[in-house]
C-alpha positions in Angstrom: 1.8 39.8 6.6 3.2 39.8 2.7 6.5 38.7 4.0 4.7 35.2 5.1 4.5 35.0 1.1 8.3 35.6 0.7 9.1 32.9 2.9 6.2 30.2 2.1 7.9 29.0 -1.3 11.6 28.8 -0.1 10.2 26.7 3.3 8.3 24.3 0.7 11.5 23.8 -1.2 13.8 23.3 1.7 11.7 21.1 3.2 10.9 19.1 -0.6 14.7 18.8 -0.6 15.2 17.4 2.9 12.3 15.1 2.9 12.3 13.4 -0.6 8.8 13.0 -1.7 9.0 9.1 -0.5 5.5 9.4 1.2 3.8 10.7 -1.9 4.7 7.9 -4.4 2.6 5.5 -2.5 -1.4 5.6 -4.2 -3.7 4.0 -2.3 -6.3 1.5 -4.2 -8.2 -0.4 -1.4 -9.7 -0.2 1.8 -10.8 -3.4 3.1 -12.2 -5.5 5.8 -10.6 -8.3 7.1 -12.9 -12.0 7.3 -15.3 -13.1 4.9 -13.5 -14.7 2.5 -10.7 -13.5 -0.1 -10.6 -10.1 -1.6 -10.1 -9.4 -5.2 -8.7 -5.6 -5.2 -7.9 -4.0 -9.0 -5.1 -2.4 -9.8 -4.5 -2.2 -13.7 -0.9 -0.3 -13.6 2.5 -0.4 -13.4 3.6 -0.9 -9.6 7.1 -2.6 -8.6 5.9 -3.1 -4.4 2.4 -3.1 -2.7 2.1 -1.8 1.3 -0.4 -3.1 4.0 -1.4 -0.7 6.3 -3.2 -2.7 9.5 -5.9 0.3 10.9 -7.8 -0.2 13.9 -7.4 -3.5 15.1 -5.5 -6.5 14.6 -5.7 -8.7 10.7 -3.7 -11.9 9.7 -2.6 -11.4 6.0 -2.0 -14.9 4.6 -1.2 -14.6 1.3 -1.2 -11.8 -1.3 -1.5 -13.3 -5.0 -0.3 -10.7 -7.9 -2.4 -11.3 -11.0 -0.9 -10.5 -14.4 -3.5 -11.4 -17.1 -3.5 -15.2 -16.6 -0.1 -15.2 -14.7 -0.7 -15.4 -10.8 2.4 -14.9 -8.3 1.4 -15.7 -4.8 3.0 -14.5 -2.0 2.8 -15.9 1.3 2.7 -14.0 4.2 1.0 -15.7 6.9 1.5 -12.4 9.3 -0.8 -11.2 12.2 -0.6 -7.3 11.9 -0.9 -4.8 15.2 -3.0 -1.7 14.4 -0.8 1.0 12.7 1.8 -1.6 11.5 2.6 -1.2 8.0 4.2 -4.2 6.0 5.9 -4.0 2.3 6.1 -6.8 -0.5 8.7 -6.1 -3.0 7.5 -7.6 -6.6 10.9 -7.8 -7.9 11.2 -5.2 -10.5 7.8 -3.2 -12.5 4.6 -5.7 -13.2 1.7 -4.9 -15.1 -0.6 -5.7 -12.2 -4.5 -6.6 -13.5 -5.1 -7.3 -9.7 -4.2 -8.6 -6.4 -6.4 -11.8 -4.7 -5.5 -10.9 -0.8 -6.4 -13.7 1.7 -6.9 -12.4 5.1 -8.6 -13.4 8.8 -10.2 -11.3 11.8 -12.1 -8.5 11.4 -9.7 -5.5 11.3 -9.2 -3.1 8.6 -5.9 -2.5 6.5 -5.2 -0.3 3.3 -3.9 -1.5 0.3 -1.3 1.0 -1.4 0.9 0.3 -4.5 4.2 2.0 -5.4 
């Protein structure tokens, strides 16, 4: 059993080095229900793309507005998402993001990650 030890560390660095650490730059900052209305999710960082993960069942994402202080970027989407479909909007470079305003239909759920 102590040689488990001896080969633990070495596996996590092999496996650091051939799987870059992609998958762990993503923070998640909303789960949300789809219908009702528009929701206004907080972010107050730095993020440069924001992902849409669709859950359980299918959501239409119509826009996604990035909120900057009084500055407001909309982006249009107008997309019906499948459950487990995953979509990515690219800001364009580092924002100081106050919030996003996400307009959405159906009654699936979807996560709201920024990078």
């Amino acid at each position: 059993m102590p040689y488990r030890k001896f080969f633990l560390f070495p596996s996590l660095m092999f496996s650091l080095l051939i799987f870059p650490c992609t998958a762990f730059s993503w923070t998640e900052i909303a789960q949300q229900h789809a219908g009702g209305g528009a929701k206004e999710v907080p972010v107050n960082r730095d993020i440069s793309r924001v992902q849409i993960v669709c859950q359980d069942a299918p959501v239409i994402i119509n826009t996604v507005v990035m909120r900057e202080g009084g500055k407001k970027t909309p982006f249009t989407l107008g997309k019906r998402f499948s459950a487990g479909e995953t979509f990515v909007i690219s800001l364009g470079g580092k924002h100081h993001v106050t919030g996003l305003r996400i307009s959405d239909d159906l009654k699936g759920g979807y996560l709201v990650r920024v990078e």
